[in-house]
N, C-alpha and C positions, 0 to 999 in steps of 0.2 A: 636517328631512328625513332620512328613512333613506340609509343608505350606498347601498343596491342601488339606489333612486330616484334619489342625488345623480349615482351614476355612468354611469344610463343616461340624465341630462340632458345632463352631460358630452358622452356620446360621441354625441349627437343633435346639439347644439353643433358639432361636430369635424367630425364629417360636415355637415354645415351649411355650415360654414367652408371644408371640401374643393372640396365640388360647387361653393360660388360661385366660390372661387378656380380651379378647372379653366372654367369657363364665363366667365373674364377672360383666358387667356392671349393669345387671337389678339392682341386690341384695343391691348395694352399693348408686344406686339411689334412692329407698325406703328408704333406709335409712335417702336420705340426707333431703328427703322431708318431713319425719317423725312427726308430730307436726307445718308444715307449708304449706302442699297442698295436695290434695285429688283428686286422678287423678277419673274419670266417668270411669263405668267399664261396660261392657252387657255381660249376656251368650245365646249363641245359641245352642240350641239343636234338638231336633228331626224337622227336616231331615238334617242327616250331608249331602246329598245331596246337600243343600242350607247354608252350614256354615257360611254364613253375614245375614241371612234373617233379623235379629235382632237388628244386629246393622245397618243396612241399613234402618229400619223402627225411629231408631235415627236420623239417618242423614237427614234422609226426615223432621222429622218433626222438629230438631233444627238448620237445615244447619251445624254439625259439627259430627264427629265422635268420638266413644270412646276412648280413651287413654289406655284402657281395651279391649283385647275381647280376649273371652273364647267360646273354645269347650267341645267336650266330647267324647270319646268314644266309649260310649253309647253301648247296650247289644241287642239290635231288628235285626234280619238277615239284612233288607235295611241298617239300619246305621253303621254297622260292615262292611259291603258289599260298605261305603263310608267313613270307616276309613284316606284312603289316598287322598279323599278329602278336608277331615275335616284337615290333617293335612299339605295339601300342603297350605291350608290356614291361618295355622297358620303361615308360613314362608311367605306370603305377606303381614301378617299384623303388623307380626315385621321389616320386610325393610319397610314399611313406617312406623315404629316408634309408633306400639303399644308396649305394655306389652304385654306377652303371656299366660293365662292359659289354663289347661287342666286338666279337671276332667276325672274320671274312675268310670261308674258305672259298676263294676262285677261283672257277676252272679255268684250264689254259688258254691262252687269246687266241691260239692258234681254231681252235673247238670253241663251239655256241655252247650255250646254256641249255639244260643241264648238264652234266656230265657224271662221268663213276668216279670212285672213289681208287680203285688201282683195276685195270690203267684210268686214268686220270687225275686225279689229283698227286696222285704217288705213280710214277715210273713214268710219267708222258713228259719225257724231258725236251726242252727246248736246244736244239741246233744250238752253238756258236754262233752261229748267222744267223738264227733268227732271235736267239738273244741280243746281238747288237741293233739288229731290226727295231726289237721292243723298246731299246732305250735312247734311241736316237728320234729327236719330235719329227714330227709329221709324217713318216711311216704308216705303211697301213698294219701291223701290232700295234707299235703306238696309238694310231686311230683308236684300234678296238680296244685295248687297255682304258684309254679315254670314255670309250663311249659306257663300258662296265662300269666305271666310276661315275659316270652321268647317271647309271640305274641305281647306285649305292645312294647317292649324295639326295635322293628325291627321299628317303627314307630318315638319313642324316639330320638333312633340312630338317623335316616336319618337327622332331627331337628341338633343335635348335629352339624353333619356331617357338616349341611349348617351355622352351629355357632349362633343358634336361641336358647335362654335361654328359659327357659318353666318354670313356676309356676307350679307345680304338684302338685295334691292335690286329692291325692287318699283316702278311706278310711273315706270319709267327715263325717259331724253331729256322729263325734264318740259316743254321747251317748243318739244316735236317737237308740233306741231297737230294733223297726223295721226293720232295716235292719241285714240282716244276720250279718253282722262283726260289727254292733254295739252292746252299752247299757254293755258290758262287762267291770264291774272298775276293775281297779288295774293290779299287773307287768304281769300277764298272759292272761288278757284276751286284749279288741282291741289293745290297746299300743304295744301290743307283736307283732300281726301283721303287724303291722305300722313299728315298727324296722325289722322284718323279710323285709318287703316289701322294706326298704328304702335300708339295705344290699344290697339285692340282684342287688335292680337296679343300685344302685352308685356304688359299691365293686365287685360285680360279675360281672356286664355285661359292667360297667368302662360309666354309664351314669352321667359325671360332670357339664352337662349343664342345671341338675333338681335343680329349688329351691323349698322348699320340706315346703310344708304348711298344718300346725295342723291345723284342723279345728271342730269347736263345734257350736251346736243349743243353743238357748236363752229357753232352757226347763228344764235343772239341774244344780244347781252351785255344780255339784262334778267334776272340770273340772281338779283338781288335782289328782285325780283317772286314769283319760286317757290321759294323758302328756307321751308322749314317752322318754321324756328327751331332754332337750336343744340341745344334739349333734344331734337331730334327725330330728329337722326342724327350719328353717328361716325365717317364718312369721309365723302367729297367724291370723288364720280367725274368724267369729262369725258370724256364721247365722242368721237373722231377721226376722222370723216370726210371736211372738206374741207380747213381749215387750219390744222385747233386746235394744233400743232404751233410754229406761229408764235410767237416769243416774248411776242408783245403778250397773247397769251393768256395766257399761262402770268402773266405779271406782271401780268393783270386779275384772276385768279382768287384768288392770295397775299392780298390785304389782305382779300377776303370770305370765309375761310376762316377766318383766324387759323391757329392753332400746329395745329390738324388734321388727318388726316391728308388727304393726295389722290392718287386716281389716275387712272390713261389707263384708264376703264372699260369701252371696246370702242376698239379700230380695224381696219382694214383694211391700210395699211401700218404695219408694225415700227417702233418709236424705234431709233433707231441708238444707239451709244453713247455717242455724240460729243453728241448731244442729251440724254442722261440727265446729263450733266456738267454743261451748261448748264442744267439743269432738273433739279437733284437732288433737289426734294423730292417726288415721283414714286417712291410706296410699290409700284405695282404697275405692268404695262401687262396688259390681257388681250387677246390678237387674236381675233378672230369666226369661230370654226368654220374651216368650208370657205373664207374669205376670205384664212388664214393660210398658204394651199398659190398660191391664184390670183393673190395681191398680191405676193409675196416668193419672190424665189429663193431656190434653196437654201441656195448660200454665205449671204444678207444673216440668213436666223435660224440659221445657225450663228454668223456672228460675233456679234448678240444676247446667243446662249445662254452664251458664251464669254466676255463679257465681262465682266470683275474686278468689277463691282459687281452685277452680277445675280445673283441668287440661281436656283438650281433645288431638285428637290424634295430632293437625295441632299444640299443642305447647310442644308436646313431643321432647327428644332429638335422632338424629340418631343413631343407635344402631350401625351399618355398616361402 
């Protein structure tokens, strides 16, 4: 092989080796912290117009910003219509050294975009038959499921592109019934979508820069019903909104987990800190928008933000 040829394998190699090593950093850092800090997390959602509103009414009131912050995608004509809002901010909030999440609420395949929120998102349940419709390929659900993922993954991409790792977490509160793609146990029903969903986007459309999070509500312990399977995702979230807090939880979830990682993937009230102690392997907590102002006084997410094992975004590491 010629020198000129040998060296520009080389440096294709290198570069190669860069890109994948910067599109590992987040995953490996959750890790490391696993059992010894708990970064503060917020989600902002409606209006991706405004995709800090939320964590900016943090920063207002504790002088510090989340180490977390989370979008969405969200399904209302304005907020689809500020998709690339939402998500050019995802890529400023990882150059200054947050974490990245992004949820997916999708309306039904059966229904185009937009759509409501109940019915639609909540109570527009899928047939029997047309849930096996959606998980069998080449169907026309299937198609359309596809083709929605085709609309997500141009947003994904560009993320990728700029080398900004993303937390995905599509498919959330898998065995919230409510929503079309939940409440379904075992290998065919949500699980099945969650593998089709993760396929498509890592293997078909070559999105490497998704770290891909199972996530379940504090409402059923059949959470080994909707486990997609270890290959399938790289955290473990848990939603808080009646008792999940309760230890019996927290020491049901450890042995279906294994080594892990796991977070408080939404709640409404704050962990204290006195429970982050007691529950230290609790990588993240995120609180839900506007529910982070109407659940929590002021003092209780100052002291939160305040406390020795939380992380915020000014003692996060540069990703870049």
């Amino acid at each position: 092989m010629h020198t000129h040829a040998l060296r520009t394998l080389l440096l294709l190699c290198l570069l190669h080796t860069s890109a994948f090593a910067q599109s590992r950093r987040v995953l490996p850092f959750l890790q490391r912290i696993s059992g010894k800090q708990t970064l503060a997390g917020q989600h902002n959602k409606e209006p991706n117009a405004e995709p800090t509103k939320w964590t900016d009414y943090i920063h207002r009131t504790t002088g510090k910003y989340p180490a977390l912050w989370s979008g969405d995608f969200l399904f209302q004509q304005e907020n689809i219509d500020n998709r690339w809002k939402m998500v050019q901010e995802a890529e400023r909030q990882y150059k200054a050294g947050a974490v990245v999440n992004i949820m997916w609420h999708a309306c039904p395949p059966g229904s185009g975009e937009p759509c409501g929120w109940d019915p639609g998102l909540l109570n527009q349940l899928l047939t029997d038959a047309q849930w096996q419709e959606l998980v069998t390929d080449g169907t026309p659900l299937n198609k359309t499921w596809k083709s929605r993922m085709d609309d997500i993954a141009v947003y994904l991409q560009y993320l990728k592109d700029k080398q900004v790792e993303v937390l995905f977490r599509p498919l959330h509160e898998m065995n919230q019934g409510k929503f079309w793609w939940g409440g379904r146990p075992g290998p065919q029903g949500t699980a099945r979508l969650y593998q089709i969903t993760h396929d498509y986007l890592q293997k078909t459309k070559g999105l490497t820069n998704l770290i891909w999070v199972w996530d379940m509500q504090d409402m059923s312990r059949d959470f080994a019903q909707y486990n997609p399977g270890p290959q399938y995702w790289d955290v473990f979230a848990f939603d808080v909104y009646d008792n999940g807090y309760d230890q019996s939880w927290y020491d049901y979830i450890l042995p279906l987990v294994g080594n892990k990682p796991i977070a408080i993937g939404e709640c409404a009230v704050l962990p204290t800190p006195e429970l982050l102690a007691k529950q230290p392997r609790w990588v993240f907590f995120m609180d839900w928008a506007e529910l982070v102002q109407e659940k929590n006084s002021e003092d209780a997410i100052k002291r939160i933000y305040n406390a020795p094992r939380v992380l915020t975004r000014d003692e996060m590491p540069q990703w870049k």
